[in-house]
LODO-519023 format. One record per residue (C-alpha): residue number from 1; chain; residue in three letters; x, y, z. Coordinates in steps of 0.02 Angstrom, whole numbers, m for minus. Example, Ala and Ser with C-alpha at 12.3 -4.5 7.8 and 13.67 -1.06 7.14 Angstrom:
<nodes>
i->1; ch->A; aa->ala; east->615; north->m225; up->390 .
i->2; ch->A; aa->ser; east->684; north->m53; up->357 .
</nodes>
This chain:
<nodes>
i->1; ch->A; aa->unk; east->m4556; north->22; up->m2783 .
i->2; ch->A; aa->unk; east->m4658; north->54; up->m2935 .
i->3; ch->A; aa->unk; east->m4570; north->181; up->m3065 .
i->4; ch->A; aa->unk; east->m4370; north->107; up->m3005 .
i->5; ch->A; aa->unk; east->m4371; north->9; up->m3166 .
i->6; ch->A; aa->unk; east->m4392; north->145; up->m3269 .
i->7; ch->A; aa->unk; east->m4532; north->276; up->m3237 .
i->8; ch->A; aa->unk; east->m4484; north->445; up->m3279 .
i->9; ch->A; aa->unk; east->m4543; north->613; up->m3231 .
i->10; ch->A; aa->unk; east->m4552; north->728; up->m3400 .
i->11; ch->A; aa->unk; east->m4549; north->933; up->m3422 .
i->12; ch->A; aa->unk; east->m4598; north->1028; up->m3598 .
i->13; ch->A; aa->unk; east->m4514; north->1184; up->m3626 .
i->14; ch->A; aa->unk; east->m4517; north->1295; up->m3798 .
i->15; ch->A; aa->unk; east->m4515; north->1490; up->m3842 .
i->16; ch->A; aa->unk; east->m4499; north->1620; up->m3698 .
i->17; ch->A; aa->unk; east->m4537; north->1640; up->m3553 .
i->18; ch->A; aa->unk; east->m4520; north->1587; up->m3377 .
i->19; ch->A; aa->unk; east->m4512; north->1395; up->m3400 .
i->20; ch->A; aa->unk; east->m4331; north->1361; up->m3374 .
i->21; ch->A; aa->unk; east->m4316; north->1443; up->m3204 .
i->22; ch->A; aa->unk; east->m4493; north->1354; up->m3151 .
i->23; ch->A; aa->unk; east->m4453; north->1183; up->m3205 .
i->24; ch->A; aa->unk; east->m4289; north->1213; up->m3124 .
i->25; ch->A; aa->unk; east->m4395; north->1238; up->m2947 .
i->26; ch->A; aa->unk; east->m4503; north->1114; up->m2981 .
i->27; ch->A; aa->unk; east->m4365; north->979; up->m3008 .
i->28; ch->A; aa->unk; east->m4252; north->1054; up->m2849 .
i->29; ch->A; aa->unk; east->m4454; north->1017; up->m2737 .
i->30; ch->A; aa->unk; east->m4457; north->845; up->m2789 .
i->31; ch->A; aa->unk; east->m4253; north->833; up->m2746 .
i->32; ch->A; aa->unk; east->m4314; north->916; up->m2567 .
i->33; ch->A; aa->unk; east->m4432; north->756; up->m2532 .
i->34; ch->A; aa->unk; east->m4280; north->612; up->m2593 .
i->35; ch->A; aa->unk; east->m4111; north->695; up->m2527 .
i->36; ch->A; aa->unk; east->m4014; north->532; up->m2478 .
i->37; ch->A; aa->unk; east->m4095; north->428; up->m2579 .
i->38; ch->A; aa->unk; east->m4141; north->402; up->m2757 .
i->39; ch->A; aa->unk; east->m4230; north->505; up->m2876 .
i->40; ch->A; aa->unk; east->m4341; north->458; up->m3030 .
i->41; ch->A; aa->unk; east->m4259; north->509; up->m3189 .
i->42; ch->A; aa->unk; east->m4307; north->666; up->m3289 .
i->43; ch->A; aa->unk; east->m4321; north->716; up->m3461 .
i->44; ch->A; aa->unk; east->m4344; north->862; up->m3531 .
i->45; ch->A; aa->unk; east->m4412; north->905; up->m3705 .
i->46; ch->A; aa->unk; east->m4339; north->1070; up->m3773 .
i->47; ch->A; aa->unk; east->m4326; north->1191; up->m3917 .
i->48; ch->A; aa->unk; east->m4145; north->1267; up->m3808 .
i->49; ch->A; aa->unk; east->m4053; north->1105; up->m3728 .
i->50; ch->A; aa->unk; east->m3922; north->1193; up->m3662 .
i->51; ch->A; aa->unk; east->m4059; north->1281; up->m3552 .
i->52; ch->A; aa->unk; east->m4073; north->1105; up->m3443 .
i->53; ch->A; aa->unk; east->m3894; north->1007; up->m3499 .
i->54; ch->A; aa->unk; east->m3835; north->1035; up->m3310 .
i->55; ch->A; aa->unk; east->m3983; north->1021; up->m3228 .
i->56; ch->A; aa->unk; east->m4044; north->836; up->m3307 .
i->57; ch->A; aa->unk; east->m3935; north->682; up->m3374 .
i->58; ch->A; aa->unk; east->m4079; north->665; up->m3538 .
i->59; ch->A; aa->unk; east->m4120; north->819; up->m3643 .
i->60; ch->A; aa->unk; east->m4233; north->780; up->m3796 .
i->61; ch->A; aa->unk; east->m4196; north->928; up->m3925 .
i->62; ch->A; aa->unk; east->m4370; north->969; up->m4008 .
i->63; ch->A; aa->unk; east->m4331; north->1099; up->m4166 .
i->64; ch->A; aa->unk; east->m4458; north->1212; up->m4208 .
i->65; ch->A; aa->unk; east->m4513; north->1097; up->m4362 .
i->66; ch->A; aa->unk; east->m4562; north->978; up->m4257 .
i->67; ch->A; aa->unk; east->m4654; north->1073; up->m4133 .
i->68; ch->A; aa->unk; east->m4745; north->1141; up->m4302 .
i->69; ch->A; aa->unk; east->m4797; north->953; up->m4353 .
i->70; ch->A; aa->unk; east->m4871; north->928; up->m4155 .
i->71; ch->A; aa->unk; east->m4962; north->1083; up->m4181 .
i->72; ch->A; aa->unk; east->m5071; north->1006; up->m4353 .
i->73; ch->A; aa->unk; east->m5152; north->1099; up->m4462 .
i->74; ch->A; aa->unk; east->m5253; north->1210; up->m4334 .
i->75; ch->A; aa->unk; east->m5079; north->1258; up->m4253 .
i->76; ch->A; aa->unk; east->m5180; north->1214; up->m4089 .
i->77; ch->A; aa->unk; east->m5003; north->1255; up->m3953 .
i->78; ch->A; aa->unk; east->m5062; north->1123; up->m3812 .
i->79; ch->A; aa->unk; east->m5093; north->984; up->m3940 .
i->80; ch->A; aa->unk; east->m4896; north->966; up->m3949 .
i->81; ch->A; aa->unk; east->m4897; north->916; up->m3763 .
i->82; ch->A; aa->unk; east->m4994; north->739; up->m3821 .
i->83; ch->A; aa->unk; east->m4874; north->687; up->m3942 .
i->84; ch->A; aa->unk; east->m4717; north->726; up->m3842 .
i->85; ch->A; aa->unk; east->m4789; north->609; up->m3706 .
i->86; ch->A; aa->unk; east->m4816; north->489; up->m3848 .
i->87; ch->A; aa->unk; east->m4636; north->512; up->m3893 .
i->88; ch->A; aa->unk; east->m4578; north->472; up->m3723 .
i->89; ch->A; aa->unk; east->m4676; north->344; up->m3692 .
i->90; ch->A; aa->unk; east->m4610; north->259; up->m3849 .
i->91; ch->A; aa->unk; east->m4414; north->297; up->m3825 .
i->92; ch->A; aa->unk; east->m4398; north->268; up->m3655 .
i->93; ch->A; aa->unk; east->m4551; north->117; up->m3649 .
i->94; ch->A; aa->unk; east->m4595; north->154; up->m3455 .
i->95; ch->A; aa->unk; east->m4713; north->261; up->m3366 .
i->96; ch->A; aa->unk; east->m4715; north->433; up->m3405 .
i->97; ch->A; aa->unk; east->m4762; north->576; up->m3271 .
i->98; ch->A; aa->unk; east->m4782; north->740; up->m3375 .
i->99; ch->A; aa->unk; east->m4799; north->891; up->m3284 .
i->100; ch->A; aa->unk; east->m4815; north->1062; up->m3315 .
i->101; ch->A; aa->unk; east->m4672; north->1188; up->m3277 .
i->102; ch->A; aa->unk; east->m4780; north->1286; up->m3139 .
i->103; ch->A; aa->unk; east->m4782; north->1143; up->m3013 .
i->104; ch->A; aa->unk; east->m4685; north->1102; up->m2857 .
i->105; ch->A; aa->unk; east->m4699; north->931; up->m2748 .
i->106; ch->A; aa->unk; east->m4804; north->926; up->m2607 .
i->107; ch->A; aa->unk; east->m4717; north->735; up->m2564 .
i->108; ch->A; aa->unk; east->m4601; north->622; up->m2636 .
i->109; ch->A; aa->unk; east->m4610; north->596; up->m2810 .
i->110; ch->A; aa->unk; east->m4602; north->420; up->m2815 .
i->111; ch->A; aa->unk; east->m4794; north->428; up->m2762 .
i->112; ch->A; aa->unk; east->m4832; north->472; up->m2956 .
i->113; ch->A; aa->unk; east->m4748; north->337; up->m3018 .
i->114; ch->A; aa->unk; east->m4837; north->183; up->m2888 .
i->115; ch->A; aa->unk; east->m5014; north->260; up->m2961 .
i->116; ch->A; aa->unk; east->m4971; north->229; up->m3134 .
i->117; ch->A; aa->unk; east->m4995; north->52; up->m3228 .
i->118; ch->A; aa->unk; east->m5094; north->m41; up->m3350 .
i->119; ch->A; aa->unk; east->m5247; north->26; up->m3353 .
i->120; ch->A; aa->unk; east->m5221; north->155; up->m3239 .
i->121; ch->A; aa->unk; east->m5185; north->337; up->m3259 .
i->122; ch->A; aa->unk; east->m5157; north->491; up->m3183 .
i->123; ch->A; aa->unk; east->m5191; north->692; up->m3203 .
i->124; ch->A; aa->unk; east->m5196; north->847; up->m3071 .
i->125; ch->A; aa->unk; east->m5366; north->844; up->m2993 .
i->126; ch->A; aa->unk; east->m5536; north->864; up->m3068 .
i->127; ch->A; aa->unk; east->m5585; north->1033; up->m3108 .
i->128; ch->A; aa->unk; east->m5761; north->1049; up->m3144 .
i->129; ch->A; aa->unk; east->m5949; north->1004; up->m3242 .
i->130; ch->A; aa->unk; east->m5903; north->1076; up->m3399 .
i->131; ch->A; aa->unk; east->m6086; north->1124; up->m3420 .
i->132; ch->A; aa->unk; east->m6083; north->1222; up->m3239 .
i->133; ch->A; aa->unk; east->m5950; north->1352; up->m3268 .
i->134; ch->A; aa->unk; east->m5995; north->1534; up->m3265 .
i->135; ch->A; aa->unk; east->m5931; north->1571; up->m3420 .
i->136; ch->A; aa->unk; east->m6067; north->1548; up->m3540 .
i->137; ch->A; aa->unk; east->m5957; north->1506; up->m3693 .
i->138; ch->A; aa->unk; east->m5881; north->1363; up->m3601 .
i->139; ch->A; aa->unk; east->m6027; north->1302; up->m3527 .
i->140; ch->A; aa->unk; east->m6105; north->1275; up->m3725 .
i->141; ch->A; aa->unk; east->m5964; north->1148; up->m3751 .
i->142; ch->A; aa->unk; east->m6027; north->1004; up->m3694 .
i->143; ch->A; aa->unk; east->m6200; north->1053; up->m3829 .
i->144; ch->A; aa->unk; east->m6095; north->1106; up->m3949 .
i->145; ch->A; aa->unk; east->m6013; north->942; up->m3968 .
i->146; ch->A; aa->unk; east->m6168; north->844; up->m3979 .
i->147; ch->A; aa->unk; east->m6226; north->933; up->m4109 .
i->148; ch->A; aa->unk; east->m6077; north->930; up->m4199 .
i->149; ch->A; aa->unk; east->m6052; north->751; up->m4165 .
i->150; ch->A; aa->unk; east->m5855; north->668; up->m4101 .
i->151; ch->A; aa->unk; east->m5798; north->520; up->m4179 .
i->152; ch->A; aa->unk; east->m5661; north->399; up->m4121 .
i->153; ch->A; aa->unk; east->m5509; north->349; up->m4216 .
i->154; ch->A; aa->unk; east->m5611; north->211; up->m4321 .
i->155; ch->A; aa->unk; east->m5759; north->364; up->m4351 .
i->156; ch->A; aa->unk; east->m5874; north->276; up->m4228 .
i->157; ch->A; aa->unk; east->m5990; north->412; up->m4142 .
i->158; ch->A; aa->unk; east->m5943; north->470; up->m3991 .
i->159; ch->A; aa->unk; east->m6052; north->484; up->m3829 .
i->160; ch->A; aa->unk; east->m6051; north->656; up->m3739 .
i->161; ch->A; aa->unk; east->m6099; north->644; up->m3562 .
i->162; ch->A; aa->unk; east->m6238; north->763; up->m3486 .
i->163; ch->A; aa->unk; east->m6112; north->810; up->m3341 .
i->164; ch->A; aa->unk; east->m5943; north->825; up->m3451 .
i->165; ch->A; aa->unk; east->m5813; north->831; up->m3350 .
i->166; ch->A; aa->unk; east->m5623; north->929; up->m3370 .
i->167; ch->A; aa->unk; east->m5470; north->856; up->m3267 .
i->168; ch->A; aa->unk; east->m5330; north->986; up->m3259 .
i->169; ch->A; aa->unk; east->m5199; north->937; up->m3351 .
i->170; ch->A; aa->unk; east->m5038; north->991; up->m3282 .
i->171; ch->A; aa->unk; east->m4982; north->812; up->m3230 .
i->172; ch->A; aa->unk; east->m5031; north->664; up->m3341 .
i->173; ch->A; aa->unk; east->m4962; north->485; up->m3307 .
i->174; ch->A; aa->unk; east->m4983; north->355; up->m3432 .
i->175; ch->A; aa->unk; east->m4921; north->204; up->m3431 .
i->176; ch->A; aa->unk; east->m4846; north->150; up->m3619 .
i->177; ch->A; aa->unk; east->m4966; north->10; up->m3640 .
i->178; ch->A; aa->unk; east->m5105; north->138; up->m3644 .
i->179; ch->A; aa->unk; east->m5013; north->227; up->m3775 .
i->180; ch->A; aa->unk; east->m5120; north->207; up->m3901 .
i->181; ch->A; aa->unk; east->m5260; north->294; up->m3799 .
i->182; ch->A; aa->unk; east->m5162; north->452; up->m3880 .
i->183; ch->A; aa->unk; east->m5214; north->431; up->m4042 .
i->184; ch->A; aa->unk; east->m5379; north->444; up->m3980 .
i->185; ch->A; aa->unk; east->m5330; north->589; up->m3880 .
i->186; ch->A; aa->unk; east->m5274; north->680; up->m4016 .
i->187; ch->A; aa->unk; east->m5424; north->625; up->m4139 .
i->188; ch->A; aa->unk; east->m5548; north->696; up->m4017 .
i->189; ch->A; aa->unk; east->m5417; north->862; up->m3961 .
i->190; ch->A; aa->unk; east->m5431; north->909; up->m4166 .
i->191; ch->A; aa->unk; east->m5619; north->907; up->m4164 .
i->192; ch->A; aa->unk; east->m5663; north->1012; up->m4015 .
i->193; ch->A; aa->unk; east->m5552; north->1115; up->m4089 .
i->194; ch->A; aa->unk; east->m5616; north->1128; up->m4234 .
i->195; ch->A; aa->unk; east->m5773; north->1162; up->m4142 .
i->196; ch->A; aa->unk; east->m5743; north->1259; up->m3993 .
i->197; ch->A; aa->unk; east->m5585; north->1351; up->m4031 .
i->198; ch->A; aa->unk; east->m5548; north->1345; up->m3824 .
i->199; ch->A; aa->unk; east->m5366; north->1341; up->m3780 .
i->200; ch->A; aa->unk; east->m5387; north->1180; up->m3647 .
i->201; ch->A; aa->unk; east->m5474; north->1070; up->m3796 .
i->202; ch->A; aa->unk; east->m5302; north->950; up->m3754 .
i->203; ch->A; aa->unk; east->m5356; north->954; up->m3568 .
i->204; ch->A; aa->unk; east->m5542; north->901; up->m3600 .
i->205; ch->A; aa->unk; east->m5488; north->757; up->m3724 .
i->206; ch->A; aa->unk; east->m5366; north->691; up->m3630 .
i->207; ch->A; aa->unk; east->m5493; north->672; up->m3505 .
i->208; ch->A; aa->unk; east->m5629; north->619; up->m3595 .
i->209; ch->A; aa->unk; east->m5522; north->485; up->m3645 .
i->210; ch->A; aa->unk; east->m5427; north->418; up->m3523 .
i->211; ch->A; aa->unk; east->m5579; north->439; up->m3385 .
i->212; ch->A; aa->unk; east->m5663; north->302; up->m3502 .
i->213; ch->A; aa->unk; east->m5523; north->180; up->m3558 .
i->214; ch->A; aa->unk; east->m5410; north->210; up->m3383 .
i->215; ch->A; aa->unk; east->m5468; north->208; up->m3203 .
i->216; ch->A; aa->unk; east->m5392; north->404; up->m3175 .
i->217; ch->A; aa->unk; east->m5308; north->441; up->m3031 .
i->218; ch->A; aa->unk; east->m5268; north->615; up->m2963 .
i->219; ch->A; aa->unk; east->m5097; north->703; up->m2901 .
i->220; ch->A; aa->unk; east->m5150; north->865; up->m2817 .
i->221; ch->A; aa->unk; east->m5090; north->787; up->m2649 .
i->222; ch->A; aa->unk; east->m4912; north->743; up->m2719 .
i->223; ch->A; aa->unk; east->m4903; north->913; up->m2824 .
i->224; ch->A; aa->unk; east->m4965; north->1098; up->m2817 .
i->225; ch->A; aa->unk; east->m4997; north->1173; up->m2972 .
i->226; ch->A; aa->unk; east->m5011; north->1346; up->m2946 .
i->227; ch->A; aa->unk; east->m5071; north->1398; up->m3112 .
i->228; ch->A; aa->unk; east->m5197; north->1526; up->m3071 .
i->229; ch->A; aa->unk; east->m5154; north->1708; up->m3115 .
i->230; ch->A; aa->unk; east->m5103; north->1779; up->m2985 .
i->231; ch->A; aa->unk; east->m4984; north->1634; up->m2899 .
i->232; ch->A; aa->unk; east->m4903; north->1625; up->m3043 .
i->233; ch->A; aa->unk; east->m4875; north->1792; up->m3102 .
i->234; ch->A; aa->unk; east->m4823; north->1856; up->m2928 .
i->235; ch->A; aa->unk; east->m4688; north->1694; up->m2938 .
i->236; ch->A; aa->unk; east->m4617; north->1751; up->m3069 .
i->237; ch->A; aa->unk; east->m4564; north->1882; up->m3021 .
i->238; ch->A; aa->unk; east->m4501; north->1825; up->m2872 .
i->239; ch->A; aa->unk; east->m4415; north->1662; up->m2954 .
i->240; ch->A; aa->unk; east->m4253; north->1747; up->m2999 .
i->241; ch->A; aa->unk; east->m4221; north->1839; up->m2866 .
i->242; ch->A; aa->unk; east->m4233; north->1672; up->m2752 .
i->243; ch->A; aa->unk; east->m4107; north->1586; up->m2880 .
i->244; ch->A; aa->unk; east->m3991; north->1731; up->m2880 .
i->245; ch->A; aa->unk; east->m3983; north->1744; up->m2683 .
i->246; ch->A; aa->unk; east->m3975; north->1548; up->m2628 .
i->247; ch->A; aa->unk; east->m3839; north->1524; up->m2780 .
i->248; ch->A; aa->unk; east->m3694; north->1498; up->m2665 .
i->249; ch->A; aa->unk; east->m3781; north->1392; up->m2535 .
i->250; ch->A; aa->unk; east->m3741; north->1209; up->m2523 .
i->251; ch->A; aa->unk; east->m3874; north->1119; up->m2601 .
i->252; ch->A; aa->unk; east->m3936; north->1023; up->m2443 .
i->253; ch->A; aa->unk; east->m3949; north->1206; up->m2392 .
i->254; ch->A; aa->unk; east->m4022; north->1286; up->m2549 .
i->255; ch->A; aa->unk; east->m4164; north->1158; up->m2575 .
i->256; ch->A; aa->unk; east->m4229; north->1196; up->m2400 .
i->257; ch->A; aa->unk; east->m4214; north->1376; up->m2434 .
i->258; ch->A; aa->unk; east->m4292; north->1375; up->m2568 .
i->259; ch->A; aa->unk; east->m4443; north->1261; up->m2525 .
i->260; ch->A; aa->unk; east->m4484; north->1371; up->m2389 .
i->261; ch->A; aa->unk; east->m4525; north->1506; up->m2522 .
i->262; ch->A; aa->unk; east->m4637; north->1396; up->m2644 .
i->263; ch->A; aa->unk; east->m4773; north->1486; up->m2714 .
i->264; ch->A; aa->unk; east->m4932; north->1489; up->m2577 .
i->265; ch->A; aa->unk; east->m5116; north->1538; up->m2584 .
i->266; ch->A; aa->unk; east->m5150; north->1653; up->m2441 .
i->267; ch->A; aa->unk; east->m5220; north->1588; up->m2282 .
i->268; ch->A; aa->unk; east->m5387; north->1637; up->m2297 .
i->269; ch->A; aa->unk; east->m5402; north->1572; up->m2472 .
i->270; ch->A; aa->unk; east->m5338; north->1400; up->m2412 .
i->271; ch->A; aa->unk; east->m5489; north->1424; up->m2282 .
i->272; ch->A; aa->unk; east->m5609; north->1440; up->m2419 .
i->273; ch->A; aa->unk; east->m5562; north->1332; up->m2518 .
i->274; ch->A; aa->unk; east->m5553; north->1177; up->m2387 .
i->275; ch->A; aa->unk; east->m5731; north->1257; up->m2326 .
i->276; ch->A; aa->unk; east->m5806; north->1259; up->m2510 .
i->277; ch->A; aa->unk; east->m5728; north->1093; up->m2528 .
i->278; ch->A; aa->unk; east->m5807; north->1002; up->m2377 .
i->279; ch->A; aa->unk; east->m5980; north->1091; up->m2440 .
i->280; ch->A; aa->unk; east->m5961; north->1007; up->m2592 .
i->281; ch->A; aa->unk; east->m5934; north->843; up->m2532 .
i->282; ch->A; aa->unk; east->m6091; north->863; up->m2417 .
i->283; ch->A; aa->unk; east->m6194; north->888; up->m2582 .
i->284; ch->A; aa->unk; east->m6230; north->1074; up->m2489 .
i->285; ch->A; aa->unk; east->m6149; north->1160; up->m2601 .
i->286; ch->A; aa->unk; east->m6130; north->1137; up->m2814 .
i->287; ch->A; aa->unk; east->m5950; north->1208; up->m2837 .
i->288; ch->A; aa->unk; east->m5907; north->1261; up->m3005 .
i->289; ch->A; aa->unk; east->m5696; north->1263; up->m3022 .
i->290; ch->A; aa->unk; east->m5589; north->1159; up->m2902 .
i->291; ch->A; aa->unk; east->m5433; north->1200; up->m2872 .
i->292; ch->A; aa->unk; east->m5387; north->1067; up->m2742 .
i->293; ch->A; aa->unk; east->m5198; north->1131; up->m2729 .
i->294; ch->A; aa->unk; east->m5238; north->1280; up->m2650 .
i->295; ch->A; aa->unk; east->m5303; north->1187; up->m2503 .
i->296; ch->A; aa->unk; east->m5135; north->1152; up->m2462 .
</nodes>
């Protein structure tokens, strides 16, 4: 099985808010899918180890310095996630799964791992034509970086597509001989930037970049990302109340209980979404944002 000589599963987790409790979830879904048998290993990268000590063997402490230096110059937030992927990659030399902490597994983890290899890499789902979202500010990226012009690492110009695509990025695999592939990553992340100013400039270099060097695989059917506003919001509030109440189950018990209360579009959204979906695919319909989780 690929990923039982080493692949890892990796969580970020700095300043407030609710990421401790959701990677917490997220790590007791994937548990739900391999009770009896073996899990991958999981690291987390952390401003507050003692947050995660009992809930992981491998804690990476990440100071607030250091966090600072991933941020660069434009103190750009997401542009830390890259380089502690590059880190892991590096220390633990296998293939590295990182996912966001608002995710919960859909099937057994190990299914991350056996897409991942040289050459081949993974993130959530694709999203959207950059150049076909509603917002009009967005959809000028893709022209805004042509006339601007992106260079690689060596200050070669850089191609930008007519269609430009955006992958969501709350789970990237890489495998850490594509490692270097960061660097570019991060080149092109500082100029649209630079730019654009948009928060998810990590997002659309990381798949501008490893769409071209990688064949990209997706992982919405292995894990839900429920990201959108709402899911999320209404989660957290819910999220320690769950905790609070299952806390003297068994575990066998507790993982099950808890499972059964994962975060979930409602039924007529998961309707849509399937129907816009099969529209799509059809060519009947041109659909904007995907958010294939919530077909789930």
């Amino acid at each position: 099985m690929a990923g039982l000589g080493g692949g890892r599963l990796m969580y970020m987790s700095w300043g407030d808010g609710p990421h401790a409790m959701e990677i917490a979830y997220s790590i007791w879904s994937a548990q739900s899918w391999t009770w009896g048998g073996p899990m991958p290993p999981i690291v987390i990268y952390t401003d507050d180890p003692n947050r995660f000590r009992r809930l992981v063997k491998d804690v990476i402490p990440v100071d607030y310095q250091q966090i600072e230096q991933w941020r660069g110059e434009q103190g750009y937030t997401y542009r830390a996630k890259i380089f502690a992927i590059a880190d892991a990659l590096q220390r633990f030399g296998c293939p590295i799964v990182m996912l966001d902490s608002d995710t919960y597994f859909l099937r057994d983890p190990w299914a991350l791992l056996r897409r991942i290899s040289p050459g081949r890499s993974l993130m959530h789902t694709w999203e959207c034509h950059v150049n076909d979202s509603r917002d009009p500010a967005y959809r000028s990226i893709p022209a805004r970086l042509r006339n601007e012009g992106l260079c690689d690492t060596s200050g070669a110009r850089l191609e930008i597509p007519d269609q430009f695509d955006s992958f969501n990025s709350g789970v990237v695999g890489i495998h850490p001989e594509d490692a270097r592939l960061l660097d570019e990553v991060v080149c092109v992340t500082d100029q649209m930037y630079r730019i654009t100013g948009v928060r998810t400039c990590e997002q659309l270099a990381l798949g501008y970049v490893m769409s071209r060097k990688t064949r990209l695989s997706y992982a919405w059917d292995v894990v839900y990302h429920y990201h959108t506003w709402g899911l999320r919001n209404s989660f957290k509030q819910l999220l320690p109340v769950l905790l609070a109440d299952s806390a003297d189950m068994p575990n066998p018990e507790r993982l099950k209980w808890l499972y059964a209360r994962r975060p979930r579009c409602r039924l007529r959204r998961r309707l849509n979404v399937q129907a816009q979906q099969a529209l799509r695919r059809m060519g009947l319909k041109k659909q904007n944002v995907v958010f294939t989780s919530e077909a789930w």
